[in-house]
C-alpha positions as a LaTeX table, in Angstrom:
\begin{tabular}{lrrr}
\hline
Residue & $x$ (\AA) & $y$ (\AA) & $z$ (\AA) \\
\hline
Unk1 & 121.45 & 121.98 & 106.95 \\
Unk2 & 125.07 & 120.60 & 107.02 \\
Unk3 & 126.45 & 120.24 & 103.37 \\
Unk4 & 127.75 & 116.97 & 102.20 \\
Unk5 & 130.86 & 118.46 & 100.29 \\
Unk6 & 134.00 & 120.55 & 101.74 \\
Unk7 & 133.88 & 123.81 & 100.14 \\
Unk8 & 137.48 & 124.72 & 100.87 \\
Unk9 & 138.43 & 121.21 & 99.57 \\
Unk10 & 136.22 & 121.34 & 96.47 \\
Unk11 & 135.39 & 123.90 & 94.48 \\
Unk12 & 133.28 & 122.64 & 92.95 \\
Unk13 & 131.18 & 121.18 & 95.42 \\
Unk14 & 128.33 & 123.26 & 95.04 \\
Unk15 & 127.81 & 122.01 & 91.29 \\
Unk16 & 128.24 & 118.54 & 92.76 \\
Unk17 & 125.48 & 119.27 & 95.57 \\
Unk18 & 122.96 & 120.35 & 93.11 \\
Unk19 & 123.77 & 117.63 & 90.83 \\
Unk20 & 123.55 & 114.85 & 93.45 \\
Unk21 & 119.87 & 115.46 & 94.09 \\
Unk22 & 118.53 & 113.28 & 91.15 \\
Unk23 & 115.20 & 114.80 & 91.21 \\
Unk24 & 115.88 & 118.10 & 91.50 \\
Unk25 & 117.68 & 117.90 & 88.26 \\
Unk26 & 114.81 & 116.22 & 86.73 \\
Unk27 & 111.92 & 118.63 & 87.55 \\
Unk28 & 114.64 & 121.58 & 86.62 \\
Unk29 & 114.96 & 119.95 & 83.29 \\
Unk30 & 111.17 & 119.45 & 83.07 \\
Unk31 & 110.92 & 123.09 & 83.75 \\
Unk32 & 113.07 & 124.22 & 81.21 \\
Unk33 & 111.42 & 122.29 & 78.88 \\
Unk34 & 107.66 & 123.47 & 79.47 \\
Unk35 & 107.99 & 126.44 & 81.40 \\
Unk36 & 105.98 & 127.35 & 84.39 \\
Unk37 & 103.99 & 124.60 & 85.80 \\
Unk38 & 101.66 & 123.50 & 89.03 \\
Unk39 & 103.05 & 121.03 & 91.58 \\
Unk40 & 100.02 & 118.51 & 90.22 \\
Unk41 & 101.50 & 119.02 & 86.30 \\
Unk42 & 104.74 & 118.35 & 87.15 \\
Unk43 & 103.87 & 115.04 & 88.84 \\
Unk44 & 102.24 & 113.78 & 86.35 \\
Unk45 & 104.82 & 114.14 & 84.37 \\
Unk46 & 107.43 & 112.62 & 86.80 \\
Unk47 & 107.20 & 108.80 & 86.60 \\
Unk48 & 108.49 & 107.09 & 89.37 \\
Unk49 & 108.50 & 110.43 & 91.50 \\
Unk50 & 106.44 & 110.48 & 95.06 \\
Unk51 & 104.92 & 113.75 & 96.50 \\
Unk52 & 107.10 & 113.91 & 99.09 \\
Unk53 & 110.13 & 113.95 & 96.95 \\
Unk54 & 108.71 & 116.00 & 94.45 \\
Unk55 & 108.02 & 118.24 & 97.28 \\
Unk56 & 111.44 & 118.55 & 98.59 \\
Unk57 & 113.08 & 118.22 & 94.99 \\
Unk58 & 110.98 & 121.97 & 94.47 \\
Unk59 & 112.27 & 122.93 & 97.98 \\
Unk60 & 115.84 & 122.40 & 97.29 \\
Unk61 & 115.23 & 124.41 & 93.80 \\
Unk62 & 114.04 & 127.57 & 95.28 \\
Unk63 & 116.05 & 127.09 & 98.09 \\
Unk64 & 119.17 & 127.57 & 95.40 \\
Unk65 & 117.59 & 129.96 & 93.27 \\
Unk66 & 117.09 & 128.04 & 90.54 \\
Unk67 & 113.66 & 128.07 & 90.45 \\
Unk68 & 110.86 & 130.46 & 91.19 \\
Unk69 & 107.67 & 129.94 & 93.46 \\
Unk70 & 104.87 & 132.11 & 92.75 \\
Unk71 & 101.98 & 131.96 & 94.66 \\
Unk72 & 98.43 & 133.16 & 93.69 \\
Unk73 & 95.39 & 134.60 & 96.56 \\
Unk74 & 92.88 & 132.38 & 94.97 \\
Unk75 & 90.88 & 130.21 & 96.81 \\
Unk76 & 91.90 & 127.42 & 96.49 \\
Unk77 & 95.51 & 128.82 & 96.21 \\
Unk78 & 97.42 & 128.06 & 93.19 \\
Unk79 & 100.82 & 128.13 & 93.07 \\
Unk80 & 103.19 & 127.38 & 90.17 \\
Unk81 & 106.87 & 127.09 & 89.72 \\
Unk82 & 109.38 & 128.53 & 86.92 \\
Unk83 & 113.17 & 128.15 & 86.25 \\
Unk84 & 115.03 & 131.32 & 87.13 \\
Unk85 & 117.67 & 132.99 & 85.18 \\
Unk86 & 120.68 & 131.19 & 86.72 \\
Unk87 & 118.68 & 127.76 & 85.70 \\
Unk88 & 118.83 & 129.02 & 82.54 \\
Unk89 & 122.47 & 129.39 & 82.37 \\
Unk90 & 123.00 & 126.44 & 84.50 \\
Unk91 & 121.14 & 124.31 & 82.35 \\
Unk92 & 122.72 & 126.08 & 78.96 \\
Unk93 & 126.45 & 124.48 & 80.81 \\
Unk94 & 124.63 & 120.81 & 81.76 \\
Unk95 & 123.42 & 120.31 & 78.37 \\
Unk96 & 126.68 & 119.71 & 76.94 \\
Unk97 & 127.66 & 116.92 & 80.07 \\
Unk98 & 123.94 & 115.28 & 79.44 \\
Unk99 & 125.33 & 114.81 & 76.00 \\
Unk100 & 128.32 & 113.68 & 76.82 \\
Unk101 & 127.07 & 111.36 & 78.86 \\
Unk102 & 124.56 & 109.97 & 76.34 \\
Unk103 & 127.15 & 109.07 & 74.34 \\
Unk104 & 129.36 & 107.55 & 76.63 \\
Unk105 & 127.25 & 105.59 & 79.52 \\
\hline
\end{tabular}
């Protein structure tokens, strides 16, 4: 996967990767707010979301390591997804910028 943003240009283009995916940030935020949840729970709770982007949103998450997939051996299989420590503290450093940007856009 080629990256959009020049790392030796940028710095801080690995903030600005995970921030561009729009949905991504929205299920991590969803996850921080209720915690470990089931593909089916979080899209439910998505408006406006398709499978498909929900799907790769979760891809990109785990991908990064800022989310956890856990899979069950149940039939049929369950499998549910958690933020991960670094979501954590990323999220503790967005919520001043979500703020921020509240009150200014």
């Amino acid at each position: 996967m080629q990256k959009k943003f020049d790392r030796d240009f940028c710095p801080a283009s690995p903030l600005l990767e995970w921030l561009g995916n729009k949905w991504a940030m929205v299920v991590l935020l969803r996850l921080e707010e209720q915690g470990t949840m089931r593909f089916n729970e979080l899209f439910r709770t998505i408006p406006h979301v398709s499978e498909k982007m929900l799907a790769s949103a979760l891809k990109h998450l785990v991908e990064n390591g800022l989310a956890e997939r856990h899979v069950y051996p149940e039939v049929p299989p369950r499998v549910e997804y958690s933020p991960t420590p670094l979501a954590k503290n990323f999220l503790k450093q967005l919520h001043p910028l979500i703020e921020w940007s509240k009150e200014n856009i």
